[in-house]
MMTF fields as JSON, N, C-alpha, C and O atoms, coordinates in Angstrom:
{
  "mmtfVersion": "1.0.0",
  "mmtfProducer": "UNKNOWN",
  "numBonds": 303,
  "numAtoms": 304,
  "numGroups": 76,
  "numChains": 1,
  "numModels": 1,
  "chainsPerModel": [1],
  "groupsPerChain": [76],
  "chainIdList": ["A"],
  "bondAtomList": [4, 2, 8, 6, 12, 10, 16, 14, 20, 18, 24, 22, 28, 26, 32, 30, 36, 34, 40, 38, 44, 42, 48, 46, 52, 50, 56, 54, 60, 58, 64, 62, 68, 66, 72, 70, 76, 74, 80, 78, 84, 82, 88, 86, 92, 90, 96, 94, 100, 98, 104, 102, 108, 106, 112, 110, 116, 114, 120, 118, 124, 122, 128, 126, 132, 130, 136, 134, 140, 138, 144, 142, 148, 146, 152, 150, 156, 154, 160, 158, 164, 162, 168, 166, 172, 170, 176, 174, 180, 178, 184, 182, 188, 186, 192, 190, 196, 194, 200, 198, 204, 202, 208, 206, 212, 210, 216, 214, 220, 218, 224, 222, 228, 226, 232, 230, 236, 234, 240, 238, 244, 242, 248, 246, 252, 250, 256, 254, 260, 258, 264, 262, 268, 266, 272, 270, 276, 274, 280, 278, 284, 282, 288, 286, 292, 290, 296, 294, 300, 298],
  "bondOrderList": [1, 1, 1, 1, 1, 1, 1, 1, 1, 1, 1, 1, 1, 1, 1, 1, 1, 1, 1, 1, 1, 1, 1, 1, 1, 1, 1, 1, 1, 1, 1, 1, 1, 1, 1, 1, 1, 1, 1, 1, 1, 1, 1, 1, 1, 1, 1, 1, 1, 1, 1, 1, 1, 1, 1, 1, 1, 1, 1, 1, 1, 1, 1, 1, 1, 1, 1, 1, 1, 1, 1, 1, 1, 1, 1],
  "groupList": [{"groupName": "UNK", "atomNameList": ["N", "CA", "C", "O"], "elementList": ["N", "C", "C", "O"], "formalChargeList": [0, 0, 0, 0], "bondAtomList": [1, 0, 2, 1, 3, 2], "bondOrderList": [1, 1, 2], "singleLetterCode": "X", "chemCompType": "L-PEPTIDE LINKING"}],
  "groupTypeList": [0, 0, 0, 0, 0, 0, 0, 0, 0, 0, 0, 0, 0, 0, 0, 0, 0, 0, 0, 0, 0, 0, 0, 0, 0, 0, 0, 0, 0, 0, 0, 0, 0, 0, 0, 0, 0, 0, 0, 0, 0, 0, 0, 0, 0, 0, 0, 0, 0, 0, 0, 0, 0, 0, 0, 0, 0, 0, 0, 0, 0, 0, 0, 0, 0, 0, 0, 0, 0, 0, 0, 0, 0, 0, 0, 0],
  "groupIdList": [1, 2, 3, 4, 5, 6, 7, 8, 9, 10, 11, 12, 13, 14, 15, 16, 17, 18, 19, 20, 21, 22, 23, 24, 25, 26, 27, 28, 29, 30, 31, 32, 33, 34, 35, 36, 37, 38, 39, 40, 41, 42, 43, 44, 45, 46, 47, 48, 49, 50, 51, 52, 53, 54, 55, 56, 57, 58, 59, 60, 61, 62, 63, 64, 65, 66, 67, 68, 69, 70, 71, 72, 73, 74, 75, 76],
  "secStructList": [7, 7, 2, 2, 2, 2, 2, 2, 2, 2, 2, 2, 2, 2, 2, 2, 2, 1, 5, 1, 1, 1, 7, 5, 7, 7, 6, 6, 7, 3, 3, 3, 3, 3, 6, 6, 3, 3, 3, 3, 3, 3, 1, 1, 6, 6, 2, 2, 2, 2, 2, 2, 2, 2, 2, 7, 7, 7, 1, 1, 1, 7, 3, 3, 3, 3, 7, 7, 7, 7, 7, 7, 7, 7, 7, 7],
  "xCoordList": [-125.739, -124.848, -123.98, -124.346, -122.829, -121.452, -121.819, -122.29, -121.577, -121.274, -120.782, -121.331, -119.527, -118.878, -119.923, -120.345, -120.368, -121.092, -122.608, -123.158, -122.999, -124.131, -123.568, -123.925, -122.3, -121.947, -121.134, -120.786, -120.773, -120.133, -121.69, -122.017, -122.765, -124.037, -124.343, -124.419, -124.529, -124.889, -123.75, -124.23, -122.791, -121.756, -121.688, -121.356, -122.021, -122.423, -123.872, -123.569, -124.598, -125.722, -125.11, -124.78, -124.959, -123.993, -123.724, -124.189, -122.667, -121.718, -122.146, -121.634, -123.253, -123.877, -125.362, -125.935, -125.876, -127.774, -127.111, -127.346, -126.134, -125.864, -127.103, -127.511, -127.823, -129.094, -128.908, -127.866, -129.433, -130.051, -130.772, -130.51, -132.018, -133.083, -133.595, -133.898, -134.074, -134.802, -133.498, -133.414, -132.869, -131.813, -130.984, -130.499, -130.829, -129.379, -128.237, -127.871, -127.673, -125.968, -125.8, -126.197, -124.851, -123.813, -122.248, -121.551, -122.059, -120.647, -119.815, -120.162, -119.026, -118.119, -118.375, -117.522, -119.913, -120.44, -119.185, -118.633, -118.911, -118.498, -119.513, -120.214, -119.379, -120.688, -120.233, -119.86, -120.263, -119.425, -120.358, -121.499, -120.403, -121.373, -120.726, -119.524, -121.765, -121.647, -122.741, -123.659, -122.857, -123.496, -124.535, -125.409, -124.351, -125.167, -126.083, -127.208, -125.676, -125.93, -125.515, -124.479, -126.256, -125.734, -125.89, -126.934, -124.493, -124.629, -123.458, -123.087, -123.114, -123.041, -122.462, -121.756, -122.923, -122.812, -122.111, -122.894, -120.912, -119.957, -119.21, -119.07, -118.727, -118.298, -116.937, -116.414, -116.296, -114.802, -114.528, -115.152, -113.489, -113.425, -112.484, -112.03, -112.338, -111.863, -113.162, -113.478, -114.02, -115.432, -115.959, -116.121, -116.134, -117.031, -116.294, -116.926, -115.051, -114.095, -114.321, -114.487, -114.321, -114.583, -116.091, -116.178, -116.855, -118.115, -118.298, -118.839, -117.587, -117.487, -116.658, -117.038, -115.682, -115.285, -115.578, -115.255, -116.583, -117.046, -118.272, -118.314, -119.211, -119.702, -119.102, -119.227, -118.54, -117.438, -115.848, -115.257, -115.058, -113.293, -112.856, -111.697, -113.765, -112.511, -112.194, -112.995, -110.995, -110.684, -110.808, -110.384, -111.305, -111.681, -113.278, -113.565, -113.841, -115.503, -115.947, -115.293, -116.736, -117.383, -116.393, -115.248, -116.759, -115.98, -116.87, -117.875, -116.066, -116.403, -115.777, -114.559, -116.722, -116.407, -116.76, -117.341, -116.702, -116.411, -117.49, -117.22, -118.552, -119.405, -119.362, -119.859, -118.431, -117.923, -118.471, -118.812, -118.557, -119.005, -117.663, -116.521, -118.081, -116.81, -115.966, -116.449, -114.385, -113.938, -113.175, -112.667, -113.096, -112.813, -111.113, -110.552, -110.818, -109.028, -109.185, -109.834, -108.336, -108.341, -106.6, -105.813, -106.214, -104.546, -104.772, -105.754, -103.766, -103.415, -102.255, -101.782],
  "yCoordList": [105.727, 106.786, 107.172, 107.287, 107.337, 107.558, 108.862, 109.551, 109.253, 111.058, 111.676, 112.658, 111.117, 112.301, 112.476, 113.567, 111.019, 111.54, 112.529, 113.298, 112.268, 113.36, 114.739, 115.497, 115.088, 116.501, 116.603, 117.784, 116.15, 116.584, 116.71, 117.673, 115.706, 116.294, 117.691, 118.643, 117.666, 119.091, 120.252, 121.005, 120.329, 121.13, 121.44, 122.523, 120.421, 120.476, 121.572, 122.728, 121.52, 122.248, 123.604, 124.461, 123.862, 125.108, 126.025, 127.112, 125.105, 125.616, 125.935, 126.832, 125.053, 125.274, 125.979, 126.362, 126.106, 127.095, 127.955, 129.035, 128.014, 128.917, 128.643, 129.626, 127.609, 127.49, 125.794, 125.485, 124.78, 123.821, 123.823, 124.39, 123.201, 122.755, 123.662, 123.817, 125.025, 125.952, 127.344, 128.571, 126.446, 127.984, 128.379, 127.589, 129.634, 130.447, 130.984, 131.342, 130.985, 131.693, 132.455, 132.51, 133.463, 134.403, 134.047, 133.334, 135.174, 134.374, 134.855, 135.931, 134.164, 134.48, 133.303, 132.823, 133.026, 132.521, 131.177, 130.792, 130.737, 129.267, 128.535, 128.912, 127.313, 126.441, 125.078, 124.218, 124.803, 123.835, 122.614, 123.054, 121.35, 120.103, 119.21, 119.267, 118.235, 117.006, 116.709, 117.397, 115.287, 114.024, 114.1, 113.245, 115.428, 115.515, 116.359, 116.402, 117.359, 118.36, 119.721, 119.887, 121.189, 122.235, 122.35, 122.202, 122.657, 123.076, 124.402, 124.713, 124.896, 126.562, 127.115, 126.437, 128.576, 129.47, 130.412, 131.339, 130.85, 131.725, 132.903, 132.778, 134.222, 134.635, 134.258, 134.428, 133.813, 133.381, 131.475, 131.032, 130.594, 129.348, 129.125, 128.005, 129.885, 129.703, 129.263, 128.074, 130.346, 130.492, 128.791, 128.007, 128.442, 127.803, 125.843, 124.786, 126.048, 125.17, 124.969, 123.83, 125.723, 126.284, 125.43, 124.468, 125.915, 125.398, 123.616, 122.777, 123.602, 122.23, 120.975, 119.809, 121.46, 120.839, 120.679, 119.654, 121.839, 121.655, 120.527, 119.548, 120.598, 119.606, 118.072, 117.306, 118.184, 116.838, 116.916, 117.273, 116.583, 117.027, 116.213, 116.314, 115.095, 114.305, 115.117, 115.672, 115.107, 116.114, 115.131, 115.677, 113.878, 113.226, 113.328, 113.198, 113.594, 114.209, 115.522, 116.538, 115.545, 116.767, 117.671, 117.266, 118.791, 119.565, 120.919, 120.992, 122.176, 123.247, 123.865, 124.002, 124.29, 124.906, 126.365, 126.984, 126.944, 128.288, 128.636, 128.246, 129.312, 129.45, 130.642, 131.715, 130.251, 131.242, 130.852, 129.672, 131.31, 132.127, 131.258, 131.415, 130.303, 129.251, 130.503, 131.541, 129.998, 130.802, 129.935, 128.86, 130.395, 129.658, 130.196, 131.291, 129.201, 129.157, 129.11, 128.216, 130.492, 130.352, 129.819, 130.425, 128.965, 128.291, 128.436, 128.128, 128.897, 129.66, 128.749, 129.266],
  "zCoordList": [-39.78, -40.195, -38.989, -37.82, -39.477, -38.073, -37.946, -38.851, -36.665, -36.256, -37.23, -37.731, -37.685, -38.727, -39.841, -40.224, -40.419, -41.775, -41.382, -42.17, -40.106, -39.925, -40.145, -41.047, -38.883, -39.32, -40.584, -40.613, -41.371, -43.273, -43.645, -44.338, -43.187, -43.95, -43.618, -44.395, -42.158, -41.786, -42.536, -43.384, -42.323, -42.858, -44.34, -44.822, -44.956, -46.974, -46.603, -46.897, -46.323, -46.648, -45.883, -46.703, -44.935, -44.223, -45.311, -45.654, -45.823, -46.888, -48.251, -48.921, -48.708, -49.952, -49.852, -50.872, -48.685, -48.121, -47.656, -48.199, -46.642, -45.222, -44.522, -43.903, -44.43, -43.572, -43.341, -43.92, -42.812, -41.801, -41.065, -40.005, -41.251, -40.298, -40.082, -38.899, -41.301, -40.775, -40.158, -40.211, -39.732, -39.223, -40.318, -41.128, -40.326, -40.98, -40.538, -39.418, -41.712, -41.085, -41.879, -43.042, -40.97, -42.112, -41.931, -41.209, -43.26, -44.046, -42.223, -41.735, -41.617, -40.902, -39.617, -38.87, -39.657, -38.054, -37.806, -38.838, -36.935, -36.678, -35.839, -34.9, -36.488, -36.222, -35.71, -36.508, -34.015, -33.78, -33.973, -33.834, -34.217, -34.835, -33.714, -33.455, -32.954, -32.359, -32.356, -31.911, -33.013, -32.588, -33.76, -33.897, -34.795, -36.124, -35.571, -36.069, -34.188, -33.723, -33.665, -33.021, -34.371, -34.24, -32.344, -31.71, -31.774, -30.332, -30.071, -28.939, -30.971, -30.56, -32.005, -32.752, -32.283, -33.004, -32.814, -32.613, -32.733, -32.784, -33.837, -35.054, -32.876, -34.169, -34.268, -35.369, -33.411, -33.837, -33.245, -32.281, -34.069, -34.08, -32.462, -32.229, -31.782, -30.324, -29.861, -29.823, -29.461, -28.574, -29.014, -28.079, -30.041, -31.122, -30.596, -30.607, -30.272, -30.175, -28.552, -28.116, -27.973, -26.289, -25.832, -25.069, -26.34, -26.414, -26.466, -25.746, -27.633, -28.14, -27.225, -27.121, -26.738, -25.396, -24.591, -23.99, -23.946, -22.497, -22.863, -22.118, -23.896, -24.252, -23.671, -22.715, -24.663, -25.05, -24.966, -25.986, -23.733, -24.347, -25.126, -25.527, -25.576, -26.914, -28.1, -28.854, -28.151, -29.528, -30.996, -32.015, -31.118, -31.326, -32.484, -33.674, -31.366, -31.571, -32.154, -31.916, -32.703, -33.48, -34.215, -34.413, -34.597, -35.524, -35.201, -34.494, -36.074, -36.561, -37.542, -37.66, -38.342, -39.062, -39.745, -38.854, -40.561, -40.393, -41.763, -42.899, -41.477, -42.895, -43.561, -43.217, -45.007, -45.952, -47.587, -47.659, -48.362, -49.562, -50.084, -49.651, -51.12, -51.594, -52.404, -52.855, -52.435, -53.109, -54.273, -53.953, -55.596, -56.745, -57.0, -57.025, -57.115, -57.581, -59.041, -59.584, -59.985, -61.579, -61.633, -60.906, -62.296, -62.505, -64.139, -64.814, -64.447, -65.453, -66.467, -67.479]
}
């Protein structure tokens, strides 16, 4: 399994538990992912992004994303 598909795994359960591996989130945290690794928890996607670089600077590598309460579009 490639890096990315570990973190979209990790990130689907995020998004659909607000929990992984035993840990939880609330609606707002940012959750930066490398290597199919949670490695920092933030309340805003700067800090979370910040983190995630000093890690690693390829902008390339890992992701974050932002754990929110899905919101449904009604089209009329």
């Amino acid at each position: 399994m490639s890096e990315k598909e570990c973190n979209l795994r990790i990130a689907a359960s995020i998004y659909g538990q607000f929990a992984w591996n035993g840990r939880t989130f609330r609606d707002g945290d940012c959750v930066a992912l490398l290597d199919g690794k949670i490695v920092a928890v933030a309340g805003n996607a700067d800090d979370a992004i910040a983190t995630l670089r000093a890690l690693d600077p390829d902008p390339h590598r890992g992701m974050v994303i932002e754990v929110s309460h899905p919101v449904v579009d009604v089209i009329r």
